[in-house]
Biopython code that builds the backbone (N, CA, C, O; Angstrom):
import numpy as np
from Bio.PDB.StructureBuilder import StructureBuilder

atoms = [
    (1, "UNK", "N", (0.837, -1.193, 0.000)),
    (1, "UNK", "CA", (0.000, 0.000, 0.000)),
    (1, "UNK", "C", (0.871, 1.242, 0.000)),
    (1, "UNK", "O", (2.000, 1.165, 0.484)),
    (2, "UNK", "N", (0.393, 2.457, -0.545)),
    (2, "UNK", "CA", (1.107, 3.683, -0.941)),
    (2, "UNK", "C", (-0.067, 4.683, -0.681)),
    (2, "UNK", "O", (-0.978, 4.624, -1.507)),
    (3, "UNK", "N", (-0.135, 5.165, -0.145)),
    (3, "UNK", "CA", (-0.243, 6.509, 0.457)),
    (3, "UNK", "C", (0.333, 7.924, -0.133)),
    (3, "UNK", "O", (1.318, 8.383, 0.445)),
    (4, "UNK", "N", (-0.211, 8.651, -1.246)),
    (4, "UNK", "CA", (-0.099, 9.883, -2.239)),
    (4, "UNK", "C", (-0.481, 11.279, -1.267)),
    (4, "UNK", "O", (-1.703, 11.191, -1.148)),
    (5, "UNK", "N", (-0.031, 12.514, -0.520)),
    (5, "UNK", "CA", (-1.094, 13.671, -0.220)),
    (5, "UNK", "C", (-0.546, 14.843, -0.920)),
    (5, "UNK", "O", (0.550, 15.367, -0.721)),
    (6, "UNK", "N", (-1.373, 15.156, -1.693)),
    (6, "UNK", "CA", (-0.610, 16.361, -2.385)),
    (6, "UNK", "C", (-1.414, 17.677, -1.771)),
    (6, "UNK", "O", (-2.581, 17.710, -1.381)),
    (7, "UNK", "N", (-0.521, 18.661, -1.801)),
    (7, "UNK", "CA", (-0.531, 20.028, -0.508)),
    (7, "UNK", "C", (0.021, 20.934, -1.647)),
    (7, "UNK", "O", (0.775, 20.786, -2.609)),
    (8, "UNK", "N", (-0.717, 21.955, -1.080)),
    (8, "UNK", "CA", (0.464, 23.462, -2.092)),
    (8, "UNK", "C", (-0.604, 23.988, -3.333)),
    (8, "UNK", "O", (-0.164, 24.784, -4.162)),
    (9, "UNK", "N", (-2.186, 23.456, -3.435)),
    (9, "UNK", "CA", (-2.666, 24.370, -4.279)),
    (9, "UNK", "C", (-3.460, 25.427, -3.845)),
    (9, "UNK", "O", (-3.928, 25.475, -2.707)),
    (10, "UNK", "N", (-3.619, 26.211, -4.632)),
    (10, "UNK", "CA", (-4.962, 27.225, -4.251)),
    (10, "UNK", "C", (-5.029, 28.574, -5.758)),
    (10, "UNK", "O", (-5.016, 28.297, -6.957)),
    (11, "UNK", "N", (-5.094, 29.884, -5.172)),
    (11, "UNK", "CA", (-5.474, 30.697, -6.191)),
    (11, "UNK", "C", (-4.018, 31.774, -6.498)),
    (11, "UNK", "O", (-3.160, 32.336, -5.818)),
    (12, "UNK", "N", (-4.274, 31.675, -7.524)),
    (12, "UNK", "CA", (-2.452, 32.374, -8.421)),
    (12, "UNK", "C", (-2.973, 33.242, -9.293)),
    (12, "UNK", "O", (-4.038, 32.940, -9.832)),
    (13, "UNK", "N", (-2.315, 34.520, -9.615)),
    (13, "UNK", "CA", (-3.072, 35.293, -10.491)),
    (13, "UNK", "C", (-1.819, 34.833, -11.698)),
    (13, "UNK", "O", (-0.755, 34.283, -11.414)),
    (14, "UNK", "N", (-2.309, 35.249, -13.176)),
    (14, "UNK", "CA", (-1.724, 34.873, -14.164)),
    (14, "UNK", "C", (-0.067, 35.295, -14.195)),
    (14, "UNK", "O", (0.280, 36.473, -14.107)),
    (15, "UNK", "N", (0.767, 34.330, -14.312)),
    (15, "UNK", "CA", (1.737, 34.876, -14.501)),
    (15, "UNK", "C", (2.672, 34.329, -12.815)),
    (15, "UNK", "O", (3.845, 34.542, -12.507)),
    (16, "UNK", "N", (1.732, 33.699, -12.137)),
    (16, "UNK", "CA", (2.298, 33.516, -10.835)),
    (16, "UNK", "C", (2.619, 32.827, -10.435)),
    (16, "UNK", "O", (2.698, 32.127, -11.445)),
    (17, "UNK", "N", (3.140, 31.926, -9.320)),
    (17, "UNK", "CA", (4.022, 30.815, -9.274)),
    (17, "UNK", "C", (3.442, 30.533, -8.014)),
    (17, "UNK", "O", (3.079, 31.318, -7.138)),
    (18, "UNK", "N", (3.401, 29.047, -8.060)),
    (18, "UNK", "CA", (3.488, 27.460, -6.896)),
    (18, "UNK", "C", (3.831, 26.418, -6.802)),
    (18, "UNK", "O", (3.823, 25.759, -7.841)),
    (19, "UNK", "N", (4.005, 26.169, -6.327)),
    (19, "UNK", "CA", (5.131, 24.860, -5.443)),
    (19, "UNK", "C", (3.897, 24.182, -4.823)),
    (19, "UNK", "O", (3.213, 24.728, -3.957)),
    (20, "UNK", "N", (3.575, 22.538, -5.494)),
    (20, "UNK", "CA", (2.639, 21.714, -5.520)),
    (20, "UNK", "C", (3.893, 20.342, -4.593)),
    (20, "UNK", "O", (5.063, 20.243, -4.961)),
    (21, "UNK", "N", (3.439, 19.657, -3.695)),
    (21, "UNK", "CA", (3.995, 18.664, -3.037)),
    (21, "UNK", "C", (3.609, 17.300, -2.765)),
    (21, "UNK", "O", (2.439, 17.162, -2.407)),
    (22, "UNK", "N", (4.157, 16.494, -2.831)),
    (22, "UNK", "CA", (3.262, 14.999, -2.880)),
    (22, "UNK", "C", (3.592, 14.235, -2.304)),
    (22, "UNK", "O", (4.120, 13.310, -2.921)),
    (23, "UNK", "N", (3.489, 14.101, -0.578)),
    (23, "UNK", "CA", (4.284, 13.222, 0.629)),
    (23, "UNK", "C", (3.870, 12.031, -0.040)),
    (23, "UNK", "O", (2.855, 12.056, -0.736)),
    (24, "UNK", "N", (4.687, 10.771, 0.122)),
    (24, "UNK", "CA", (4.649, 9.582, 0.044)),
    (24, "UNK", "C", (4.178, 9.128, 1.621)),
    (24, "UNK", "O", (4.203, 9.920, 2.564)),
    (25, "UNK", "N", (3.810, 7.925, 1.715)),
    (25, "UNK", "CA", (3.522, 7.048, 2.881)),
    (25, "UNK", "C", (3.320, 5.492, 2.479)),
    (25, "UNK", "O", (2.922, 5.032, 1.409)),
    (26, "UNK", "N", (3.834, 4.623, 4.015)),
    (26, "UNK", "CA", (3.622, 3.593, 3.019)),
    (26, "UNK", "C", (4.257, 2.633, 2.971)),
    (26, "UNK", "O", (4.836, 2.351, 4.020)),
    (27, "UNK", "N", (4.462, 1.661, 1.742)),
    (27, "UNK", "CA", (5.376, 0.736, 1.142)),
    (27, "UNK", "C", (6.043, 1.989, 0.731)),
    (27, "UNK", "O", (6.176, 1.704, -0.459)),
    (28, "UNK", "N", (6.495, 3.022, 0.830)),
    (28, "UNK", "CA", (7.925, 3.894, -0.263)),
    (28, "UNK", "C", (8.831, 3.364, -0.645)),
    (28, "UNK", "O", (9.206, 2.390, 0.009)),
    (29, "UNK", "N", (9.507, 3.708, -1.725)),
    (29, "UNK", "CA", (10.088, 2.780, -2.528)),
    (29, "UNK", "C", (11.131, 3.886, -3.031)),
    (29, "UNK", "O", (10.589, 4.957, -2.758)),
    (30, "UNK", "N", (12.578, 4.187, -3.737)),
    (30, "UNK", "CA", (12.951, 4.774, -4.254)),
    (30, "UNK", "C", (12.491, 4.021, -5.837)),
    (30, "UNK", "O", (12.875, 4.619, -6.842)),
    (31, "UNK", "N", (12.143, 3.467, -5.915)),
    (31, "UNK", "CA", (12.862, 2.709, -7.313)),
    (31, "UNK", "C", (10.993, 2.325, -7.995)),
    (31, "UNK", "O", (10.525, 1.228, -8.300)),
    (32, "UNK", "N", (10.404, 3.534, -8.031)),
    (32, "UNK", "CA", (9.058, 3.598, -8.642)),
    (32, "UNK", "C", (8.631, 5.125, -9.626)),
    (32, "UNK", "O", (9.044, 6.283, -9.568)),
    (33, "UNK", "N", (8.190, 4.823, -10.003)),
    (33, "UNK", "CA", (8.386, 6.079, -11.172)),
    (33, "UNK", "C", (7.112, 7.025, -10.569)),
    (33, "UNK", "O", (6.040, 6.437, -10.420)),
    (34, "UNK", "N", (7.175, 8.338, -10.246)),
    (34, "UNK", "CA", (6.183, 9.304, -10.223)),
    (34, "UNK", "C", (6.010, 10.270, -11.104)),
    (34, "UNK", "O", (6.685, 10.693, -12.042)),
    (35, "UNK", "N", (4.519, 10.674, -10.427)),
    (35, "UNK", "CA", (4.217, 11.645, -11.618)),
    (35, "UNK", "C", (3.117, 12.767, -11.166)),
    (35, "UNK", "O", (2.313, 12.553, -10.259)),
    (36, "UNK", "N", (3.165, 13.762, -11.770)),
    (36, "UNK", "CA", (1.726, 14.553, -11.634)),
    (36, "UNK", "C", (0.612, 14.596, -12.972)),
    (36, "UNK", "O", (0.902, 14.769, -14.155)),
    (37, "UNK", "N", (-0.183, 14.470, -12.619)),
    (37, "UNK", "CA", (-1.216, 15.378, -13.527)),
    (37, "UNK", "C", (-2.343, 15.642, -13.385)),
    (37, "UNK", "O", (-2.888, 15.084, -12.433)),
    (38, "UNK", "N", (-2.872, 16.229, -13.915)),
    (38, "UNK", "CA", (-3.913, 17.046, -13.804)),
    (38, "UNK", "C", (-5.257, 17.172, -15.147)),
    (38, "UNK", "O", (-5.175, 17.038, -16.368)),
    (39, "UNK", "N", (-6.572, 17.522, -14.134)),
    (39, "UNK", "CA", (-7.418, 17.689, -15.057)),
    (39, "UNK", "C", (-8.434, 18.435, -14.601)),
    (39, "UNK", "O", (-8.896, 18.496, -13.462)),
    (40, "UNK", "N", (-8.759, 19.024, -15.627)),
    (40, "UNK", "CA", (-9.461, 20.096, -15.340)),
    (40, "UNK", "C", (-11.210, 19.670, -15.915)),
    (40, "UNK", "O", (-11.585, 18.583, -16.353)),
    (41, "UNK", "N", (-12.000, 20.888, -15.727)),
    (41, "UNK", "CA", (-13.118, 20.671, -15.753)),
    (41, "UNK", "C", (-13.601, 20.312, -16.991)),
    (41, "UNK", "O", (-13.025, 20.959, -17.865)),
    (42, "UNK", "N", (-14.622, 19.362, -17.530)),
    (42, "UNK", "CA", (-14.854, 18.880, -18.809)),
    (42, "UNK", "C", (-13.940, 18.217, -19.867)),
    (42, "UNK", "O", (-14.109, 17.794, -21.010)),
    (43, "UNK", "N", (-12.682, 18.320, -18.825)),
    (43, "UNK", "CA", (-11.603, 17.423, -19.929)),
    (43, "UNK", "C", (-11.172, 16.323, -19.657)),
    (43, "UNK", "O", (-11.523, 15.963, -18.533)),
    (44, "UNK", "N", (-10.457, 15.498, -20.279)),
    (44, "UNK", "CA", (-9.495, 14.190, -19.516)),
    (44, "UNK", "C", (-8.460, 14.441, -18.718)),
    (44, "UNK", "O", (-7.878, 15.526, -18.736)),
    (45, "UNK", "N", (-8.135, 13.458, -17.943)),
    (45, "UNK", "CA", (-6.775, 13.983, -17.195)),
    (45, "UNK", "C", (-5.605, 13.438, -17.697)),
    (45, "UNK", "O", (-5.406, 12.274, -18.044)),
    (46, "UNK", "N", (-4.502, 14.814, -17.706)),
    (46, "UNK", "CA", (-3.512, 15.046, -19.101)),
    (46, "UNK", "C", (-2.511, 14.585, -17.982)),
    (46, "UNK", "O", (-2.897, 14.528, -16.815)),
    (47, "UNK", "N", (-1.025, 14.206, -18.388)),
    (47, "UNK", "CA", (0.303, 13.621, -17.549)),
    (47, "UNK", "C", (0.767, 15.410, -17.846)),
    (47, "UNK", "O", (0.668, 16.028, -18.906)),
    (48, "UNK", "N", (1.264, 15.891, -16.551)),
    (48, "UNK", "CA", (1.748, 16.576, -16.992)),
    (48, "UNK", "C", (3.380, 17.064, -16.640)),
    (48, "UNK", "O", (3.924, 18.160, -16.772)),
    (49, "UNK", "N", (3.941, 15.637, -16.093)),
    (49, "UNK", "CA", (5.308, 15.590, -15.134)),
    (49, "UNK", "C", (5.637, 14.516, -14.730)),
    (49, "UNK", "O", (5.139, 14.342, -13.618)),
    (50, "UNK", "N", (6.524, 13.265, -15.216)),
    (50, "UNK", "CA", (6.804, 11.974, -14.933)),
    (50, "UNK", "C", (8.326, 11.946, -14.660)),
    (50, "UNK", "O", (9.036, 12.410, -15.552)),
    (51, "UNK", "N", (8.996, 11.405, -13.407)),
    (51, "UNK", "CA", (10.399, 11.324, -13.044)),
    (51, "UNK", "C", (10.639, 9.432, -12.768)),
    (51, "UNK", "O", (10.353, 8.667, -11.847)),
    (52, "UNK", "N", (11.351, 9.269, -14.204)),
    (52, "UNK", "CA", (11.433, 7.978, -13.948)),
    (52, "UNK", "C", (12.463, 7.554, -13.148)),
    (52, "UNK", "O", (13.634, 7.906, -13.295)),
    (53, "UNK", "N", (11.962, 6.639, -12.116)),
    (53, "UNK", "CA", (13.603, 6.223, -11.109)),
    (53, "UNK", "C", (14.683, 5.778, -11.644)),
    (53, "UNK", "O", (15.736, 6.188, -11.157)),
    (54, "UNK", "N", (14.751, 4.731, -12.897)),
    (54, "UNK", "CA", (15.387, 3.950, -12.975)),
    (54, "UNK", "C", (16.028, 4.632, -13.717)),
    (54, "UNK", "O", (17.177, 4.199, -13.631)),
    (55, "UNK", "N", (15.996, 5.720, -14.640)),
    (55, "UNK", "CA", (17.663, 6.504, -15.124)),
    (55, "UNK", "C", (16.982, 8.022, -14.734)),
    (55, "UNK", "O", (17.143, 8.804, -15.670)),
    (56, "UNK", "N", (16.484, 8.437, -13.936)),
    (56, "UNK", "CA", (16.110, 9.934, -13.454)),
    (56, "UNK", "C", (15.598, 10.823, -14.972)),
    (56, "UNK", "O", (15.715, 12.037, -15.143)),
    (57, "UNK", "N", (15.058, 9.890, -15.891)),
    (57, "UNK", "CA", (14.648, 11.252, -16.841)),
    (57, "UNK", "C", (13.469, 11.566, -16.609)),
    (57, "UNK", "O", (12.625, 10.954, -15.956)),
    (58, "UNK", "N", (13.382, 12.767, -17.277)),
    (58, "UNK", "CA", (12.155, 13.646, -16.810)),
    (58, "UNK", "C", (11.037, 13.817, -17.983)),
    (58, "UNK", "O", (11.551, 14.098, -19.066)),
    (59, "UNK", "N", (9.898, 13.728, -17.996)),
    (59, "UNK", "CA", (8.823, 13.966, -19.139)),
    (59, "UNK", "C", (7.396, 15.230, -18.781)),
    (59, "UNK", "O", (6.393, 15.227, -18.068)),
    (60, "UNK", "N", (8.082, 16.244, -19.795)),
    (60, "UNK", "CA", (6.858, 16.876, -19.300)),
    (60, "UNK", "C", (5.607, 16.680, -20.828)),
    (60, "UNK", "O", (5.697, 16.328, -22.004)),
    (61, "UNK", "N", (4.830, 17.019, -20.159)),
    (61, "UNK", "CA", (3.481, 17.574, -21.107)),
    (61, "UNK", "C", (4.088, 18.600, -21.624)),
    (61, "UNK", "O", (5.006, 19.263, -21.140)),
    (62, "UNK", "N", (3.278, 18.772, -23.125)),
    (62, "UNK", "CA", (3.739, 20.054, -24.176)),
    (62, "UNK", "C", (3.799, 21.110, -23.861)),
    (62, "UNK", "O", (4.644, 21.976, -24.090)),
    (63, "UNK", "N", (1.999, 21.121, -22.757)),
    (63, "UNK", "CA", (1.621, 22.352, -22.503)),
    (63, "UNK", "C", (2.285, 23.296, -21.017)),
    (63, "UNK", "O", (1.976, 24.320, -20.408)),
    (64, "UNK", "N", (3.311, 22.266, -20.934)),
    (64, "UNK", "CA", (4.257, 22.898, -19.645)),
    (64, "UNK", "C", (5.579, 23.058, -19.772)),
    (64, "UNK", "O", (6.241, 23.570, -18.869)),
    (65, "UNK", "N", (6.132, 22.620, -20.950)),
    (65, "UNK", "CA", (7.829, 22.517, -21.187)),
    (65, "UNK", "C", (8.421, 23.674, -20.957)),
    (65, "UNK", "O", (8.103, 24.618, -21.680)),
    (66, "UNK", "N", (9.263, 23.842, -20.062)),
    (66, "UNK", "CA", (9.910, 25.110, -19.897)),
    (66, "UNK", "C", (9.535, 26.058, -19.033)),
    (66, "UNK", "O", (10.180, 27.089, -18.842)),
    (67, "UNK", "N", (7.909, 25.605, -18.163)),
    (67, "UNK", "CA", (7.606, 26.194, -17.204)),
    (67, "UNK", "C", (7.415, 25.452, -15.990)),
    (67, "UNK", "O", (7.769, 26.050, -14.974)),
    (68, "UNK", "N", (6.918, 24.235, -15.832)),
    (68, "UNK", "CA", (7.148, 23.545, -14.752)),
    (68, "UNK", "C", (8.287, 22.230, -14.488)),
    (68, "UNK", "O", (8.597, 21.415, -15.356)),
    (69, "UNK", "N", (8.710, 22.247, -13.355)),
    (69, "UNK", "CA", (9.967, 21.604, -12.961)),
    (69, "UNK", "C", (9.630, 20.003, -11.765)),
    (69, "UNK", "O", (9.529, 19.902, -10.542)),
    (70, "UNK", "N", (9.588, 19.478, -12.360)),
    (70, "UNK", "CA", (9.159, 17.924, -11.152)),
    (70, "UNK", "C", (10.509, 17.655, -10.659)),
    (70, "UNK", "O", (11.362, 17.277, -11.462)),
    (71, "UNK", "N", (10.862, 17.848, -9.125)),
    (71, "UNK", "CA", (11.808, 16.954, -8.337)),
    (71, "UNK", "C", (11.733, 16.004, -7.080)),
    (71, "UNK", "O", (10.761, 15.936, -6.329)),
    (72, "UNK", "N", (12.824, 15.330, -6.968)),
    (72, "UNK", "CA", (12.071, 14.285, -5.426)),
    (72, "UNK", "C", (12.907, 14.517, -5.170)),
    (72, "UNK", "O", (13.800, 14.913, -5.919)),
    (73, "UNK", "N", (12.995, 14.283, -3.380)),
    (73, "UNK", "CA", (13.574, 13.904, -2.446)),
    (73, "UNK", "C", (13.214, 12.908, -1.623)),
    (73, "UNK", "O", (12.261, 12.821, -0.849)),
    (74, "UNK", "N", (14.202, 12.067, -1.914)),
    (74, "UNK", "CA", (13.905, 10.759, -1.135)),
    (74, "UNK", "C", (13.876, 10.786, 0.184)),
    (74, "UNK", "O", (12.896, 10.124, 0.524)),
    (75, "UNK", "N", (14.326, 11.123, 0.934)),
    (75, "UNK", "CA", (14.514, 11.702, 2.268)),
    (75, "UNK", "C", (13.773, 11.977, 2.704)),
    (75, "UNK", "O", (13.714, 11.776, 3.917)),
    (76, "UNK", "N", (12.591, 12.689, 1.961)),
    (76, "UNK", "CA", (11.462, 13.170, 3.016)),
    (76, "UNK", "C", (10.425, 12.259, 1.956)),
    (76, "UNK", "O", (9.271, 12.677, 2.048)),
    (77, "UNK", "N", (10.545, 11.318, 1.148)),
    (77, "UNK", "CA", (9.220, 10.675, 0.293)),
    (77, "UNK", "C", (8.265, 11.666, -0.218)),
    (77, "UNK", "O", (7.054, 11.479, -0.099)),
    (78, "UNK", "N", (8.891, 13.010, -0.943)),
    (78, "UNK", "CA", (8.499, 13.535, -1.585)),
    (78, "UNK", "C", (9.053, 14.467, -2.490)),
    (78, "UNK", "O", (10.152, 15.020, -2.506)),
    (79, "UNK", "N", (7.635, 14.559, -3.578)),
    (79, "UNK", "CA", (8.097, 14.767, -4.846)),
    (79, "UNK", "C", (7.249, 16.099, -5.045)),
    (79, "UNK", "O", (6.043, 16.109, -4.795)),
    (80, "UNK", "N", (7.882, 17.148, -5.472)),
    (80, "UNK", "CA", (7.489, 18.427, -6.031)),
    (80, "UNK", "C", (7.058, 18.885, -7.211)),
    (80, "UNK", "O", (7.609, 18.379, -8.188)),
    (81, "UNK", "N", (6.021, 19.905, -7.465)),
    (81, "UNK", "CA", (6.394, 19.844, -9.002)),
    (81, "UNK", "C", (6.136, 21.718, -8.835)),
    (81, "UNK", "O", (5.089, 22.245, -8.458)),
    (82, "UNK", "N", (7.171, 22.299, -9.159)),
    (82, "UNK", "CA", (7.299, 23.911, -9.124)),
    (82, "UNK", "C", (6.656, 24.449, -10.432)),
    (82, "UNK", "O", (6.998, 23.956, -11.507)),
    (83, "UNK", "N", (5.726, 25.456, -10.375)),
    (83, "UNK", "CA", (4.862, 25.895, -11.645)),
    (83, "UNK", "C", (5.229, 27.339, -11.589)),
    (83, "UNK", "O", (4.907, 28.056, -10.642)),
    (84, "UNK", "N", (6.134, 27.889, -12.966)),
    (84, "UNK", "CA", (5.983, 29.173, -13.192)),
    (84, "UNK", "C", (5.250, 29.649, -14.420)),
    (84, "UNK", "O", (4.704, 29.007, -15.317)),
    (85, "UNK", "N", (5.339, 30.519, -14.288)),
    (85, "UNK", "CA", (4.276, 31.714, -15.031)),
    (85, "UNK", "C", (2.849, 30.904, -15.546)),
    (85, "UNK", "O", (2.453, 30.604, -16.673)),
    (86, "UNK", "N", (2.461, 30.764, -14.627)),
    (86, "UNK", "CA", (1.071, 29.888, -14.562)),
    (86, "UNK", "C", (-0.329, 30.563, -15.607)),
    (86, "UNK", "O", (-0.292, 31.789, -15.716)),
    (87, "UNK", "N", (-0.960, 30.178, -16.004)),
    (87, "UNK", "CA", (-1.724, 30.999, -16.849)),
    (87, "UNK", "C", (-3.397, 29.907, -16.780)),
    (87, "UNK", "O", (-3.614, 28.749, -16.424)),
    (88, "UNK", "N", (-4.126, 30.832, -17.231)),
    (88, "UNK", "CA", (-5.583, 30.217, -16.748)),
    (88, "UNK", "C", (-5.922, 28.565, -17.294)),
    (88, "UNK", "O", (-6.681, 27.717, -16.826)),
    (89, "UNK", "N", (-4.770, 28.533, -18.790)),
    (89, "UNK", "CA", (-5.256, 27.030, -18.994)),
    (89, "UNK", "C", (-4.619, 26.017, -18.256)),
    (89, "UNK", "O", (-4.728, 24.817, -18.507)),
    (90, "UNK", "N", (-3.906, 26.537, -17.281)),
    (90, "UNK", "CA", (-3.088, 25.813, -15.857)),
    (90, "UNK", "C", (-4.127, 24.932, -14.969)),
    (90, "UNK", "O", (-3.912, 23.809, -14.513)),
    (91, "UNK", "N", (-5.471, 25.823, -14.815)),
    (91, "UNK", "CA", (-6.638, 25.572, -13.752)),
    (91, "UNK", "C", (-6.513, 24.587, -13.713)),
    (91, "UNK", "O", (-5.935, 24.202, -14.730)),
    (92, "UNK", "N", (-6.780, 23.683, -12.936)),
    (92, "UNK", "CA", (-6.959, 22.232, -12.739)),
    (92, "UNK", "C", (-7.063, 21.754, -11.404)),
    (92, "UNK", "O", (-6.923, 22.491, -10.428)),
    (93, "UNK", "N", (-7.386, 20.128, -11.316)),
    (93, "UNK", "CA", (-7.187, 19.616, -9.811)),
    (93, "UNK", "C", (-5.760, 18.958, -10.543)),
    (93, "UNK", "O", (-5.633, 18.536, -11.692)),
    (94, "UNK", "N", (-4.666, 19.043, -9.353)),
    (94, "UNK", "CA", (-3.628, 18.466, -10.211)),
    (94, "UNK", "C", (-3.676, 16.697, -9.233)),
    (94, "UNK", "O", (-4.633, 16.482, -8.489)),
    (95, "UNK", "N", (-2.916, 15.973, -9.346)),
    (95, "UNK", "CA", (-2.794, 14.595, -9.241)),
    (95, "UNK", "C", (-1.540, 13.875, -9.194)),
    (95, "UNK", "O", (-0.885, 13.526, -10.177)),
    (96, "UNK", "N", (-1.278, 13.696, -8.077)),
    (96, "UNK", "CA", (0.109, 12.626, -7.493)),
    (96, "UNK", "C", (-0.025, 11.133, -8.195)),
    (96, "UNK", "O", (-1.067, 10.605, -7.804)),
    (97, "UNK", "N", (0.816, 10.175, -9.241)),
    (97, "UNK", "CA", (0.345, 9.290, -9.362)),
    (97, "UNK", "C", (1.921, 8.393, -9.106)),
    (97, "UNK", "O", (3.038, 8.809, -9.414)),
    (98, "UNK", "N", (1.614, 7.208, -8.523)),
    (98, "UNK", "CA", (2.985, 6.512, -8.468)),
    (98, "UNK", "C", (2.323, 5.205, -8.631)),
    (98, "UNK", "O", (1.408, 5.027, -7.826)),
    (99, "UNK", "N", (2.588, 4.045, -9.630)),
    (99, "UNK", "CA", (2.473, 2.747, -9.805)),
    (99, "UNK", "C", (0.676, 3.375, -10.010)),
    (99, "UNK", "O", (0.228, 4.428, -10.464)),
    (100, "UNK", "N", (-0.058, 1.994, -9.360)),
    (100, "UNK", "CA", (-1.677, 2.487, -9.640)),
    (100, "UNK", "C", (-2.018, 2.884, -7.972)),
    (100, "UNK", "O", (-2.412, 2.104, -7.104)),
    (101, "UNK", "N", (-1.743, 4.284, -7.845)),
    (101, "UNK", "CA", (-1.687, 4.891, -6.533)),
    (101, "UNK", "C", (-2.119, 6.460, -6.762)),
    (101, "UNK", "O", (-1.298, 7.144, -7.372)),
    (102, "UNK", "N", (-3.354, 7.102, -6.321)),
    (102, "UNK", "CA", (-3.501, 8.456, -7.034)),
    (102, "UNK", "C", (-3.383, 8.957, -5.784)),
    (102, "UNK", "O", (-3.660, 8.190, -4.861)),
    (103, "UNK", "N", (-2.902, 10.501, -5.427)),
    (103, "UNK", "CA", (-3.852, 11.006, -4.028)),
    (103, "UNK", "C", (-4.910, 11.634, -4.633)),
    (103, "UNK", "O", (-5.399, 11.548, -5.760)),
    (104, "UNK", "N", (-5.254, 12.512, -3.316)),
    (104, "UNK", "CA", (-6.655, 13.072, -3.764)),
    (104, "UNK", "C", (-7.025, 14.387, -4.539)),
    (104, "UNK", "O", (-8.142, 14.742, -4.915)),
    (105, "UNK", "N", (-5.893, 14.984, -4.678)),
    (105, "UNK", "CA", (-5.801, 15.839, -5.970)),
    (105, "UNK", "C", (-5.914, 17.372, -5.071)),
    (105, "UNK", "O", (-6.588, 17.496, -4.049)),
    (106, "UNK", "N", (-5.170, 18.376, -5.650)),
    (106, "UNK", "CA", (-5.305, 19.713, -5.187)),
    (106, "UNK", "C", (-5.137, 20.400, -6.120)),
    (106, "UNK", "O", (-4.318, 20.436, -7.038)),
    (107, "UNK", "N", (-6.588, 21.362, -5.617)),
    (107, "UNK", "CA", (-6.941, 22.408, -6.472)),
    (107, "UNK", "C", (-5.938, 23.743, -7.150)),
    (107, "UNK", "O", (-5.441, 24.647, -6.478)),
    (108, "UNK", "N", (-5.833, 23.595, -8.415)),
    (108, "UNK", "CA", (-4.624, 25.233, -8.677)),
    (108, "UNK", "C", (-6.094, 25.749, -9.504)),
    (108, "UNK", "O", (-6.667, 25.039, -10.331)),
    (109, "UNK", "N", (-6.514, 26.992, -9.133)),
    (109, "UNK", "CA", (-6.661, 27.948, -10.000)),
    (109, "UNK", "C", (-5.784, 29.322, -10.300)),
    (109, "UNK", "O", (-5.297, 30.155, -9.535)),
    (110, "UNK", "N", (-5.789, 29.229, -11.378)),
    (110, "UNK", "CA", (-5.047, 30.976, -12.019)),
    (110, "UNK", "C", (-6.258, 31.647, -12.504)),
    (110, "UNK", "O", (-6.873, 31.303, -13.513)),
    (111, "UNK", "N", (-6.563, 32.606, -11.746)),
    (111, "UNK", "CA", (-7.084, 33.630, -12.222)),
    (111, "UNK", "C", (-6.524, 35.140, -11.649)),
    (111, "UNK", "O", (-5.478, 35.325, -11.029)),
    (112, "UNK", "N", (-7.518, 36.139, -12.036)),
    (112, "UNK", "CA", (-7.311, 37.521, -11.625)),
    (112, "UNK", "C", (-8.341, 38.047, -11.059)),
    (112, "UNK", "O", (-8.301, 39.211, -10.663)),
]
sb = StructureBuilder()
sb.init_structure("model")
sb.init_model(0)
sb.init_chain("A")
sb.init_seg("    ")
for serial, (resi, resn, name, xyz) in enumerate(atoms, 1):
    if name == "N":
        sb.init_residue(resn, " ", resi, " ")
    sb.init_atom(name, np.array(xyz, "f"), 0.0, 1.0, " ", f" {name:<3s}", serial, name[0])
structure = sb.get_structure()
């Protein structure tokens, strides 16, 4: 069993930045691949940040390359994912996923 809590959303005006967090609990494991993503209202839920363990590469979604950053620390069984210049098609509940393990998702809106 794995245990996902992701902490760190709420309201950002366009252009603004947060730091989204995703404690592990659990069976923790270094050697399991995580990820975030997110979905927003009326859509599917898109990957938008995958850190694979087994050679540390990183995969973002299109619609984030160059603005958001996914890192872990093993040490504390958690994994970050830092969002700059955030913009309204950002909105979403975002989503901790490791193996078939979701948490319960936290809210980012960008608005003004």
């Amino acid at each position: 069993q794995l245990q996902l809590v992701e902490s760190g959303g709420g309201l950002v005006q366009p252009g603004g930045t947060l730091r989204l967090s995703c404690l592990a609990s659990g069976s923790t494991s270094d050697y399991y691949n995580i990820g975030w993503f997110r979905q927003a209202p009326g859509k599917e839920r898109e990957k938008v940040a995958c850190l694979a363990s087994l050679d540390n590469s990183i995969h973002y979604g299109d619609s984030v390359k160059g603005r958001f950053t996914i890192s872990r620390d093993n040490a504390r069984n958690t994994v970050y994912l830092q969002m700059n210049s955030l913009n309204p098609e950002d909105t979403a509940v975002y989503y901790c996923n490791a193996v078939h393990y979701w948490g319960q998702g936290t809210q980012v809106t960008v608005s003004s």
